[in-house]
C-alpha positions as a Markdown table, in Angstrom:
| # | Residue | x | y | z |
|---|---|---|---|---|
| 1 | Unk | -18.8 | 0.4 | -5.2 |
| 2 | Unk | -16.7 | 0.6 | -1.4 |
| 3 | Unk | -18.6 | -0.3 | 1.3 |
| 4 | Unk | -17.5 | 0.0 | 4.8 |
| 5 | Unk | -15.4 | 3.0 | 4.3 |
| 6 | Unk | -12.9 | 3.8 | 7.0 |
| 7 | Unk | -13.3 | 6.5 | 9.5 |
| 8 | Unk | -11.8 | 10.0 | 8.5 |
| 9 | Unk | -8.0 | 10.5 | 9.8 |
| 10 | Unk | -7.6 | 12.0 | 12.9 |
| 11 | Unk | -5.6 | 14.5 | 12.6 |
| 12 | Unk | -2.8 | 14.9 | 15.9 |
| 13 | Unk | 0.4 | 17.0 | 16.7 |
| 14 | Unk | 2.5 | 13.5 | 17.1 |
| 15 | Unk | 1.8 | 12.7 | 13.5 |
| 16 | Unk | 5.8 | 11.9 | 12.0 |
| 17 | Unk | 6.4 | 11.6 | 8.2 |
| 18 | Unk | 8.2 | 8.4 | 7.9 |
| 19 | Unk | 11.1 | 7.5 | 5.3 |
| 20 | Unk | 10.0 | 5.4 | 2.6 |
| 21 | Unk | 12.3 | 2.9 | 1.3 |
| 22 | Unk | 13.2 | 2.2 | -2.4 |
| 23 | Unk | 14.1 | -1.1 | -4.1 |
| 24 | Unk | 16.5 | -2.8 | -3.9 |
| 25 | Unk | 16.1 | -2.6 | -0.2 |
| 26 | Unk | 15.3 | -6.2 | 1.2 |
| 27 | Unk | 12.6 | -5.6 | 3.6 |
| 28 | Unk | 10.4 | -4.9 | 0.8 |
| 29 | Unk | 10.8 | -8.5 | -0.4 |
| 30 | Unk | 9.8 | -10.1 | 3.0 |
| 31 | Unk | 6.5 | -10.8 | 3.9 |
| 32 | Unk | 4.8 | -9.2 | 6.8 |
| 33 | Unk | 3.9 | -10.4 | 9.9 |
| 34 | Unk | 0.3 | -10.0 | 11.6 |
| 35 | Unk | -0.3 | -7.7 | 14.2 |
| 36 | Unk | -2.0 | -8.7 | 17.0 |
| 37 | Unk | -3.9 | -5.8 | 18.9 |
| 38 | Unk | -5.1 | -2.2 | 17.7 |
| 39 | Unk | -3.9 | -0.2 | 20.2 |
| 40 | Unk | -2.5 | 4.0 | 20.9 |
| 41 | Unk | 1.1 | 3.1 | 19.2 |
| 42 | Unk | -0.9 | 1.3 | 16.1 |
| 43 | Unk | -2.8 | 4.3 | 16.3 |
| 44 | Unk | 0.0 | 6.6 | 15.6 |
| 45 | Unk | 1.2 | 4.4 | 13.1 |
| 46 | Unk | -2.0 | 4.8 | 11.2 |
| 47 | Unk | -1.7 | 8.5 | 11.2 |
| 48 | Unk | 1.9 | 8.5 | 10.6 |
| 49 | Unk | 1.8 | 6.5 | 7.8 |
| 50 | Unk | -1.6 | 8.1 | 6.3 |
| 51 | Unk | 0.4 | 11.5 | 6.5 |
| 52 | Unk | 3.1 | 9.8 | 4.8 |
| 53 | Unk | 1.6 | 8.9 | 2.0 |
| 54 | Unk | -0.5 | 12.1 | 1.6 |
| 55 | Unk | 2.8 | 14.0 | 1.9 |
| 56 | Unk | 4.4 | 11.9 | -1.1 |
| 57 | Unk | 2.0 | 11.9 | -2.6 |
| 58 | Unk | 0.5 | 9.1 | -2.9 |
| 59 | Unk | -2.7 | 6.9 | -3.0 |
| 60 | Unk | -1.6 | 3.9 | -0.8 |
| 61 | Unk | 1.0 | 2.7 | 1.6 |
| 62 | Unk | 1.9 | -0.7 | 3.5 |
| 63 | Unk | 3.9 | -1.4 | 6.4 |
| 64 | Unk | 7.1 | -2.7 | 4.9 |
| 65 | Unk | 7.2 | 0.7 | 2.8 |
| 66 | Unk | 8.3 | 2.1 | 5.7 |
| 67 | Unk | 10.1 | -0.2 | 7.5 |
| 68 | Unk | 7.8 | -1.9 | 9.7 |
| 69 | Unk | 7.2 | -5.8 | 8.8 |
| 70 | Unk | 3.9 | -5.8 | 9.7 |
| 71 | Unk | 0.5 | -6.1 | 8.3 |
| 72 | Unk | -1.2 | -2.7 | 7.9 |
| 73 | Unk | -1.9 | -1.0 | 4.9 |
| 74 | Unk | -3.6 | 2.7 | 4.7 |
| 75 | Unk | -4.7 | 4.0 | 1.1 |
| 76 | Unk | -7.0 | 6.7 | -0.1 |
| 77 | Unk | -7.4 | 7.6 | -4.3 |
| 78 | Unk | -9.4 | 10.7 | -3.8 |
| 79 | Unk | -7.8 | 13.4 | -6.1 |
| 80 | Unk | -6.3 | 16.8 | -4.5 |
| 81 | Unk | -9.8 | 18.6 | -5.0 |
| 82 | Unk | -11.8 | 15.9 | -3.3 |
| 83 | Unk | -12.6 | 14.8 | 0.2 |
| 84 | Unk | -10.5 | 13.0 | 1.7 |
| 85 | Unk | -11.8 | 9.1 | 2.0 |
| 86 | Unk | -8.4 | 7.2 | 4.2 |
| 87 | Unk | -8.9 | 3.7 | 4.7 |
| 88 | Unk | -7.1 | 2.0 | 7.2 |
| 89 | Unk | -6.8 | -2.0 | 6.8 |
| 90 | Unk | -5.0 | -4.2 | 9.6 |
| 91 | Unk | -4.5 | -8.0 | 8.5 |
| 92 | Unk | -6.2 | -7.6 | 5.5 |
| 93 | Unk | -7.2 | -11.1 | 3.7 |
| 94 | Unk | -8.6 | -11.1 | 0.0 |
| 95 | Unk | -11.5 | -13.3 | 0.1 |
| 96 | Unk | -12.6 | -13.2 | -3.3 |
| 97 | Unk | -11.4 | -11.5 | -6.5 |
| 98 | Unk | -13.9 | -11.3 | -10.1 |
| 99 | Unk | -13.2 | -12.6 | -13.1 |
| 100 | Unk | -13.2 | -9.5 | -14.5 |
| 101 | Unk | -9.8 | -7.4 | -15.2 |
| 102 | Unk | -9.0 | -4.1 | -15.6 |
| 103 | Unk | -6.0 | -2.1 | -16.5 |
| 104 | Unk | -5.1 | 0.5 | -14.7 |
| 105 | Unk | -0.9 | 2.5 | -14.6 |
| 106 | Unk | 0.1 | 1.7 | -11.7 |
| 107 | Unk | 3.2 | 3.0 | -9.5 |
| 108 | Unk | 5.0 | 3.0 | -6.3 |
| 109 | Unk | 6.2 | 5.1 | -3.8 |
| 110 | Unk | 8.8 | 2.9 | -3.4 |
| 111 | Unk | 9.6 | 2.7 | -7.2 |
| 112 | Unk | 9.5 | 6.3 | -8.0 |
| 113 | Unk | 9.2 | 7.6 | -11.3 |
| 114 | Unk | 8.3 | 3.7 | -12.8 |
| 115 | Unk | 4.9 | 3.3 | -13.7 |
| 116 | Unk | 3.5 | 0.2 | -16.1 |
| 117 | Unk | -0.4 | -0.9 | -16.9 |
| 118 | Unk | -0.9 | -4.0 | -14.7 |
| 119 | Unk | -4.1 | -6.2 | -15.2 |
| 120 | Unk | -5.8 | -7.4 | -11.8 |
| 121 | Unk | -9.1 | -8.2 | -11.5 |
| 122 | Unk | -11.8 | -6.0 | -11.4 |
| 123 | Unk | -13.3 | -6.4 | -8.2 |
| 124 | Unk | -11.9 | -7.8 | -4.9 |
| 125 | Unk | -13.6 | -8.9 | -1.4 |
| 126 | Unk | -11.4 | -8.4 | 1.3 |
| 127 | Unk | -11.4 | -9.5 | 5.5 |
| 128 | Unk | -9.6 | -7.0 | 7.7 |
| 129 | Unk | -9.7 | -5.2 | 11.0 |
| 130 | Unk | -10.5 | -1.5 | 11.4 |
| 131 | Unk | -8.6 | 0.9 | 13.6 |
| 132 | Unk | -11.2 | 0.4 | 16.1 |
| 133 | Unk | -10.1 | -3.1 | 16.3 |
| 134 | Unk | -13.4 | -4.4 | 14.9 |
| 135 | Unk | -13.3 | -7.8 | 11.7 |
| 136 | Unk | -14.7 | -5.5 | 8.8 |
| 137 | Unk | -15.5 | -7.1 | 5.3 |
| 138 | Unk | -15.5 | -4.9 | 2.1 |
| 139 | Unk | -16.6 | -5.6 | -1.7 |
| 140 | Unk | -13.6 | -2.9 | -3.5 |
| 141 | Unk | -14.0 | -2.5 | -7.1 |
| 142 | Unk | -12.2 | 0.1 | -9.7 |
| 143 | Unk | -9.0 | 1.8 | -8.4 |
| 144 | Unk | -10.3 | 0.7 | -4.4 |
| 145 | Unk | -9.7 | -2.8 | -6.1 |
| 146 | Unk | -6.0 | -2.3 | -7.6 |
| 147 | Unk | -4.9 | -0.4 | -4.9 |
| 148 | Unk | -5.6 | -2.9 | -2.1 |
| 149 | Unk | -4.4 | -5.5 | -4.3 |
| 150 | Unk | -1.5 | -3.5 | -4.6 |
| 151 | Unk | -0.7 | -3.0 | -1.1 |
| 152 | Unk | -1.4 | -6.5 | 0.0 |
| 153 | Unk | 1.1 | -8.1 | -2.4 |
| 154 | Unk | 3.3 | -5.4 | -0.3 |
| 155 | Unk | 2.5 | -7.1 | 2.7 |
| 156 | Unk | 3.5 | -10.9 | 1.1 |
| 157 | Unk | 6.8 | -9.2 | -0.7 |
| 158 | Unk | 5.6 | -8.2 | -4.0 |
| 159 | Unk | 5.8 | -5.5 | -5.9 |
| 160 | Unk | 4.2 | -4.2 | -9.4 |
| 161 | Unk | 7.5 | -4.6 | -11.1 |
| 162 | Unk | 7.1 | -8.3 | -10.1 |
| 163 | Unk | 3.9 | -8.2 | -12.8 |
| 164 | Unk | 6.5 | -7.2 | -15.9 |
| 165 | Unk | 8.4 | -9.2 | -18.0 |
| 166 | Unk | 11.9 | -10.2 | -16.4 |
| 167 | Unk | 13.7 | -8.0 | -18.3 |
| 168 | Unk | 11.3 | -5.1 | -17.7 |
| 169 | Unk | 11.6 | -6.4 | -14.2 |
| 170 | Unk | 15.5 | -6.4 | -14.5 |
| 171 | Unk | 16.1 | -2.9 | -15.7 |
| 172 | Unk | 14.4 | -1.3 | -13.5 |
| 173 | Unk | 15.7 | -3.0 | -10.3 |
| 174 | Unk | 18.7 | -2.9 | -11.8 |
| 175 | Unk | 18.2 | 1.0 | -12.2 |
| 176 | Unk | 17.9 | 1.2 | -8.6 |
| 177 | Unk | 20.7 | -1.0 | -7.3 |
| 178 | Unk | 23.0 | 1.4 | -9.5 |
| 179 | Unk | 21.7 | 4.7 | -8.0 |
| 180 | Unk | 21.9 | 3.2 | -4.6 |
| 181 | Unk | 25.7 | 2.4 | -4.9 |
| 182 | Unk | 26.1 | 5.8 | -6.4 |
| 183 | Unk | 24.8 | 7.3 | -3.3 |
| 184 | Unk | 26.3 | 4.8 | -1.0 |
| 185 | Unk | 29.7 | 6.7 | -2.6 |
């Protein structure tokens, strides 16, 4: 069960979609920094990025995705037909994870087209700071669980691929480094 939802996005006319980089681009590798103060320009880059990832589609998005190295994650796994649930996480902190594992295919917007079952655990308390700038605490579990799991190994460099064997791992960053120097052409 989520508790502590995040507020609905706000919707505004400066919302940008932002590029999302691919591997093998290095900032993905690097951890994030901490942000220190919710403020109007974090605010747009909550919307920007929530519109990003709703416009990708996808179900989650971090910082470094993007290009900024810092600590900010946004994600929402409601399906197409469903209200919309965003949840907007500065610094977020995993407290606590179960025992318990579940498998779930994952992907990445910044892996497209690779998907692979990864095994996290089941449930997952997390520390973080809402967009109102408020310390929040919330008990994930199910796809709220994987996904901020997800997007907080973003935030310290890792990615799903990282979860693989090596040469899983391998082919597909190797996969990546090729069409990038095919484009680069």
């Amino acid at each position: 069960m989520l508790t502590r939802l995040g507020r609905n996005l706000i919707s505004s006319p400066q919302m940008a979609l932002r590029p999302i980089l691919t591997i093998p681009d290095p900032l993905l590798r690097k951890p994030a920094k901490a942000i220190e103060r919710v403020d109007a320009d974090l605010h747009r880059l909550m919307d920007d990025m929530l519109a990003t990832m709703y416009d990708a589609p996808g179900i989650g998005l971090a910082g470094p995705q993007i290009g900024i190295s810092r600590r900010l994650i946004v994600m929402d796994p409601s399906k197409d037909d469903e209200a919309k649930t965003p949840l907007v996480m500065v610094n977020p902190e995993i407290l606590d994870r179960s025992e318990e594992l579940r498998m779930h295919e994952e992907g990445c917007l910044s892996i497209p087209d690779v998907t692979a079952e990864i095994e996290r655990p089941a449930k997952t308390r997390v520390a973080y700071i809402d967009r109102e700038g408020e310390p929040q605490e919330a008990e994930l579990e199910g796809i709220w669980s994987t996904l901020v799991q997800h997007e907080i190994d973003h935030l310290n460099g890792i990615l799903f691929i990282d979860y693989l064997s090596r040469l899983k791992r391998d082919m597909v960053v190797r996969k990546f480094t090729k069409q990038k120097r095919a484009e680069a052409l």
